[in-house]
N, CA, C and O atoms as a GROMACS GRO file, in nm:
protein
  288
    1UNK      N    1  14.155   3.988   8.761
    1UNK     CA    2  14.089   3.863   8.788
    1UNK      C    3  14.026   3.863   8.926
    1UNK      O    4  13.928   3.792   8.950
    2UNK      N    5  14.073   3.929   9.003
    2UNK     CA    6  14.026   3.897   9.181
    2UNK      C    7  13.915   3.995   9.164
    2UNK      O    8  13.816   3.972   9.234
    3UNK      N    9  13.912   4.117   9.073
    3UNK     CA   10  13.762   4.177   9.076
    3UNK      C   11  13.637   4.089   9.004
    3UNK      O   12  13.527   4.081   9.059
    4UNK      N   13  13.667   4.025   8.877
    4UNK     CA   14  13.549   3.924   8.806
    4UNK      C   15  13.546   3.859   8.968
    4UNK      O   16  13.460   3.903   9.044
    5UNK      N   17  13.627   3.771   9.009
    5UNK     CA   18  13.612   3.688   9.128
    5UNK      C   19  13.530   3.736   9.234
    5UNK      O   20  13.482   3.650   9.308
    6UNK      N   21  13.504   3.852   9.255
    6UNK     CA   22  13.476   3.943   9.398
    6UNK      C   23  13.341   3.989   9.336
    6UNK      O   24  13.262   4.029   9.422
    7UNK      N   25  13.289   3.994   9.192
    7UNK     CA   26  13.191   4.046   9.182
    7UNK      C   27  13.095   3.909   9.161
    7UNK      O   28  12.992   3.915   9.228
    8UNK      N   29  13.109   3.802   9.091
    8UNK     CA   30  13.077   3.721   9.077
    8UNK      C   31  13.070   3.615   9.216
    8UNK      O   32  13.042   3.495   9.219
    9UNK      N   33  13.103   3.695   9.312
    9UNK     CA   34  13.076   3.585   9.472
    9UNK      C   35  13.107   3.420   9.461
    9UNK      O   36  13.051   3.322   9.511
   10UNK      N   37  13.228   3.437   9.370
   10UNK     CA   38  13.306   3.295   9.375
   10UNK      C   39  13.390   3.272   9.466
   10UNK      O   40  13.400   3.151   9.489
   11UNK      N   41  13.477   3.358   9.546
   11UNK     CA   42  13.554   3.351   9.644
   11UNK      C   43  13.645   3.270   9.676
   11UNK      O   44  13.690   3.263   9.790
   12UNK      N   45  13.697   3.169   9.540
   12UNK     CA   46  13.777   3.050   9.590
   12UNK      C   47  13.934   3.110   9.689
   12UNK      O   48  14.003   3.208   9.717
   13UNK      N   49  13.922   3.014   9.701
   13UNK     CA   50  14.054   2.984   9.840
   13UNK      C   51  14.189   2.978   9.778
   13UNK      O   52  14.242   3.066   9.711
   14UNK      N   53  14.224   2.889   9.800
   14UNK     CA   54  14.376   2.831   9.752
   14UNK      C   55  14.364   2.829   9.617
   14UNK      O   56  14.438   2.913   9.567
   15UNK      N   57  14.299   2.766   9.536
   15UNK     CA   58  14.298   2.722   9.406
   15UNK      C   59  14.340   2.864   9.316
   15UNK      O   60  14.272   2.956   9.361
   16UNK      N   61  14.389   2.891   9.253
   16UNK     CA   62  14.314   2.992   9.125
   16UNK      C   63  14.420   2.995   8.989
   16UNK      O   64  14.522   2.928   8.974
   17UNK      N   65  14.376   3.068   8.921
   17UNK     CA   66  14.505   3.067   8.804
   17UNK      C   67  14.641   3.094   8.806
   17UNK      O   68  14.688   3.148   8.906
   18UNK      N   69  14.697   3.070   8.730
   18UNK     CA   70  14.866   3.134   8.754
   18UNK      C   71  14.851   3.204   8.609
   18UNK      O   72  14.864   3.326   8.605
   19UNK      N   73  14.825   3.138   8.499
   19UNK     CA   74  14.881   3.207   8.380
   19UNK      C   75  14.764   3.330   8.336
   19UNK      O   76  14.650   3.353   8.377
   20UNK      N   77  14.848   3.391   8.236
   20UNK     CA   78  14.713   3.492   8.178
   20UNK      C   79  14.579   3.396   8.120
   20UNK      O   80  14.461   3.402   8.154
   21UNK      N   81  14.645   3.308   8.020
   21UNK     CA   82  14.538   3.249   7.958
   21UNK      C   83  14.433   3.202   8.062
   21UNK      O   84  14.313   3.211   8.038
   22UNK      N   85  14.477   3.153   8.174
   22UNK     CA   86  14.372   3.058   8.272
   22UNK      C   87  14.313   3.192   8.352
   22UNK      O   88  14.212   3.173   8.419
   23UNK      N   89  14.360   3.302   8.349
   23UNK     CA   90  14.286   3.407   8.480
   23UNK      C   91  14.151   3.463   8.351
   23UNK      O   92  14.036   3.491   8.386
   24UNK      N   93  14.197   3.470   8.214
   24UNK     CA   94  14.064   3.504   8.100
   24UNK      C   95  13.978   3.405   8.098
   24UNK      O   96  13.860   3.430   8.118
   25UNK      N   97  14.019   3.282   8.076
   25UNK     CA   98  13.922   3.164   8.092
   25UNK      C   99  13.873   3.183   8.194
   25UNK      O  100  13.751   3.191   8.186
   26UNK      N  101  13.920   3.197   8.308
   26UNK     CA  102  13.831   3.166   8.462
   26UNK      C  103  13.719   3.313   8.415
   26UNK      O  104  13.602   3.307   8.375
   27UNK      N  105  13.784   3.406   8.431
   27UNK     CA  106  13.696   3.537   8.408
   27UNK      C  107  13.553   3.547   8.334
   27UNK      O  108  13.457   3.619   8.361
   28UNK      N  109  13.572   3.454   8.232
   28UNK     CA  110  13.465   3.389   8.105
   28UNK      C  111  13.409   3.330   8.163
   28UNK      O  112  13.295   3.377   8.170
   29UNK      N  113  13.423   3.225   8.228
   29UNK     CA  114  13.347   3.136   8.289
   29UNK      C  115  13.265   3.140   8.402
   29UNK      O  116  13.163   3.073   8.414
   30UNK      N  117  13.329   3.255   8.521
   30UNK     CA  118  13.261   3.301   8.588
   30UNK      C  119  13.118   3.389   8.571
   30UNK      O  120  13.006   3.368   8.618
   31UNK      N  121  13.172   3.501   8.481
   31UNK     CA  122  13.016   3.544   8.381
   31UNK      C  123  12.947   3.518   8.303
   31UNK      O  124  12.851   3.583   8.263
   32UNK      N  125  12.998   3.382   8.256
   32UNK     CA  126  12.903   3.284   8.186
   32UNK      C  127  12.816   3.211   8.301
   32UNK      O  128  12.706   3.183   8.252
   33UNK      N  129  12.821   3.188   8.378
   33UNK     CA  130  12.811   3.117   8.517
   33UNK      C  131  12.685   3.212   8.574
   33UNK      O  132  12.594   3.173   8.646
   34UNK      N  133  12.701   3.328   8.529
   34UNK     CA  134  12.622   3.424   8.602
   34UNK      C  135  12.521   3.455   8.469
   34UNK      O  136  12.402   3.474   8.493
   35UNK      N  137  12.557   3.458   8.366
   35UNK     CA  138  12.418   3.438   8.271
   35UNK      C  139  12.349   3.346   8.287
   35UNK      O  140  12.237   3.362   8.334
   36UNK      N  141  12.400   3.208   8.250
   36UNK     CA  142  12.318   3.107   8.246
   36UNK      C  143  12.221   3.094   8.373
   36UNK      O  144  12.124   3.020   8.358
   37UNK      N  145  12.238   3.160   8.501
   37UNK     CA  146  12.210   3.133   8.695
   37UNK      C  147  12.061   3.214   8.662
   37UNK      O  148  11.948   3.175   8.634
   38UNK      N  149  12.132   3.359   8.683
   38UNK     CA  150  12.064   3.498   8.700
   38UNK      C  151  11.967   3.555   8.603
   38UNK      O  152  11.862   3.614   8.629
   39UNK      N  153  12.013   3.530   8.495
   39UNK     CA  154  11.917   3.629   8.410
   39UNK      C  155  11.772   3.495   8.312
   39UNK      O  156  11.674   3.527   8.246
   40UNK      N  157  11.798   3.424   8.330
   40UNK     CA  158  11.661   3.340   8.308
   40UNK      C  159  11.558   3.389   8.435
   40UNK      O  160  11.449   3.438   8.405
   41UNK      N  161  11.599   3.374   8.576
   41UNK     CA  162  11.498   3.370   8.671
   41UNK      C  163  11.472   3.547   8.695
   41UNK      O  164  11.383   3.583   8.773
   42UNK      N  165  11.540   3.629   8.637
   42UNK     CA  166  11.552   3.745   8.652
   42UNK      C  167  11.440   3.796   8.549
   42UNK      O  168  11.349   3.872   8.580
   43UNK      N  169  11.465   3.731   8.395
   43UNK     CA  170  11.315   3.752   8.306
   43UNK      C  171  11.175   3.678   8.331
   43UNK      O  172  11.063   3.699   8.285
   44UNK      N  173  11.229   3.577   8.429
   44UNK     CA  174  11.077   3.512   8.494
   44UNK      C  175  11.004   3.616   8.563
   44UNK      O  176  10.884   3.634   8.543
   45UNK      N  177  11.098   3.713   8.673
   45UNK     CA  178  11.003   3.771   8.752
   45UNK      C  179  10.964   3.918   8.652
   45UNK      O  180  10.863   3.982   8.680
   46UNK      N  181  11.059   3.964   8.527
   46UNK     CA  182  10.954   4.076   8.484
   46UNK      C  183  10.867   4.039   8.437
   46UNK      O  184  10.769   4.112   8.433
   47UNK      N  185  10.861   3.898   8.374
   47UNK     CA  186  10.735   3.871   8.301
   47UNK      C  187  10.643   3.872   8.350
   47UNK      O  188  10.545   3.928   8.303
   48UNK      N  189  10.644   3.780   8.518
   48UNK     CA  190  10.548   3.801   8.576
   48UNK      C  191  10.494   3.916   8.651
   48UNK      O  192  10.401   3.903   8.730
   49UNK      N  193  10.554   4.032   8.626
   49UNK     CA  194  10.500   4.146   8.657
   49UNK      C  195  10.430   4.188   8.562
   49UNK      O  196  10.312   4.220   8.575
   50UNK      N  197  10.496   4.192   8.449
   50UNK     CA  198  10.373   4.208   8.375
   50UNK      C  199  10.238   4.142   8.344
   50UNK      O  200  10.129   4.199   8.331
   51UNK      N  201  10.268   4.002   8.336
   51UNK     CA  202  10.183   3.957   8.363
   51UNK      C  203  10.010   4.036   8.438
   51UNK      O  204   9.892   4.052   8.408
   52UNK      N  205  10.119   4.066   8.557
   52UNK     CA  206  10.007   4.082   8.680
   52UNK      C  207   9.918   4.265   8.628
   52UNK      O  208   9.804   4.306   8.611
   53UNK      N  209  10.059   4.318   8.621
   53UNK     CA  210   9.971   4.449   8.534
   53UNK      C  211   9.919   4.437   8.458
   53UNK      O  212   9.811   4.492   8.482
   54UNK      N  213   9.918   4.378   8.319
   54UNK     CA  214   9.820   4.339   8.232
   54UNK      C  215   9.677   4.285   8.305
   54UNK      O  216   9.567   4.320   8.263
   55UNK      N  217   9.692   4.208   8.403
   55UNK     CA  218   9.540   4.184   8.451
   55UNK      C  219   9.484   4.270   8.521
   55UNK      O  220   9.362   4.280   8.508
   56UNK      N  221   9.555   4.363   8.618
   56UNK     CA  222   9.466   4.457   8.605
   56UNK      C  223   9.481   4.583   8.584
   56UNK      O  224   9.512   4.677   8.658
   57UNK      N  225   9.454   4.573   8.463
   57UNK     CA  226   9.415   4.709   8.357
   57UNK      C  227   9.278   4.758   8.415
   57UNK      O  228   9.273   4.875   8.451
   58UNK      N  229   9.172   4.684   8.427
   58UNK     CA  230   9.068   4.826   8.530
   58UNK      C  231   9.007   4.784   8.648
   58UNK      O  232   8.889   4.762   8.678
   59UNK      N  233   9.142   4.775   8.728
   59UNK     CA  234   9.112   4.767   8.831
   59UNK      C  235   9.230   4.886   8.925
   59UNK      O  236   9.346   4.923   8.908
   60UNK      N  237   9.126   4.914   9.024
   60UNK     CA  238   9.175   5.012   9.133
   60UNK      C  239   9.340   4.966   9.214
   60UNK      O  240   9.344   4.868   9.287
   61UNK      N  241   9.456   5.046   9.190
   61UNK     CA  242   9.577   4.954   9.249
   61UNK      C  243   9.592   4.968   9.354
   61UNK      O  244   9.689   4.917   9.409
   62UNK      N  245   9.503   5.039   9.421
   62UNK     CA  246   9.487   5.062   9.602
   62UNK      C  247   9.415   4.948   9.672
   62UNK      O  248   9.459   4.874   9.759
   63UNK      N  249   9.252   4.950   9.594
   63UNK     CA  250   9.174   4.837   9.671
   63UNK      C  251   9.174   4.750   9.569
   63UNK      O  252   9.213   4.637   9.601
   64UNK      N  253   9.150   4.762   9.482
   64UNK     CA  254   9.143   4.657   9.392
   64UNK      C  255   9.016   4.624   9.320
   64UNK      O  256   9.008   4.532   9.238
   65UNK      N  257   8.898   4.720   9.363
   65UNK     CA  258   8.800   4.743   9.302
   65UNK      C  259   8.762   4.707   9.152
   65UNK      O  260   8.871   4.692   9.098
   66UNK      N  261   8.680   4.689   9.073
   66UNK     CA  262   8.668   4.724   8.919
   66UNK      C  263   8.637   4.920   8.892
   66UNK      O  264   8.562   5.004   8.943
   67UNK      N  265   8.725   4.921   8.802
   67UNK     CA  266   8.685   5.050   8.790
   67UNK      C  267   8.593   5.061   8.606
   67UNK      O  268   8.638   5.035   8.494
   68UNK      N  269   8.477   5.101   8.643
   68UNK     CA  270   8.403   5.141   8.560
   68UNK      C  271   8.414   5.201   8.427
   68UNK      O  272   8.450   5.319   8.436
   69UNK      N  273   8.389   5.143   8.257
   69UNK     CA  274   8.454   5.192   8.232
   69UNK      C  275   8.353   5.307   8.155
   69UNK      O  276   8.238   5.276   8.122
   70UNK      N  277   8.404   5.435   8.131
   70UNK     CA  278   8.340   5.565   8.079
   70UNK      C  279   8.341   5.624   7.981
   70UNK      O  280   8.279   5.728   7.956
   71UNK      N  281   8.441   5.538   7.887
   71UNK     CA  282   8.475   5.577   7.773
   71UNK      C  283   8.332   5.582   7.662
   71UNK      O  284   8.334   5.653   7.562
   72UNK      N  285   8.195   5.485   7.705
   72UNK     CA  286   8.113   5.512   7.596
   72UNK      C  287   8.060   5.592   7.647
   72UNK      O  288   7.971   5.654   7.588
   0.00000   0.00000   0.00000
């Protein structure tokens, strides 16, 4: 339990479980705590990377130029 606690940067003080059942519950709850936080704003920013690569598909990733396209 003090590792879920230590990875999850909950750090409580005095308070914490005594029994098994309450140190699994806390454990659950803490990485539930960390889905619901982290991984929404975590698929915001790949999206918006992609996003941003998808726009530029022909453009130069140094300057940013249009790059010409040659294929016809």
């Amino acid at each position: 339990m003090v590792g879920v606690i230590t990875l999850t940067t909950i750090g409580y003080g005095d308070v914490y479980q005594v029994t098994v059942a309450g140190k699994i519950i806390g454990a659950g709850v803490a990485i539930l705590g960390i889905a619901v936080y982290a991984i929404p704003s975590m698929a915001t920013a790949f999206t918006e990377e992609l996003r941003k690569k998808r726009s530029q598909n022909n453009k130069c990733p140094h300057c940013g130029k249009e790059i010409p396209d040659l294929s016809s």
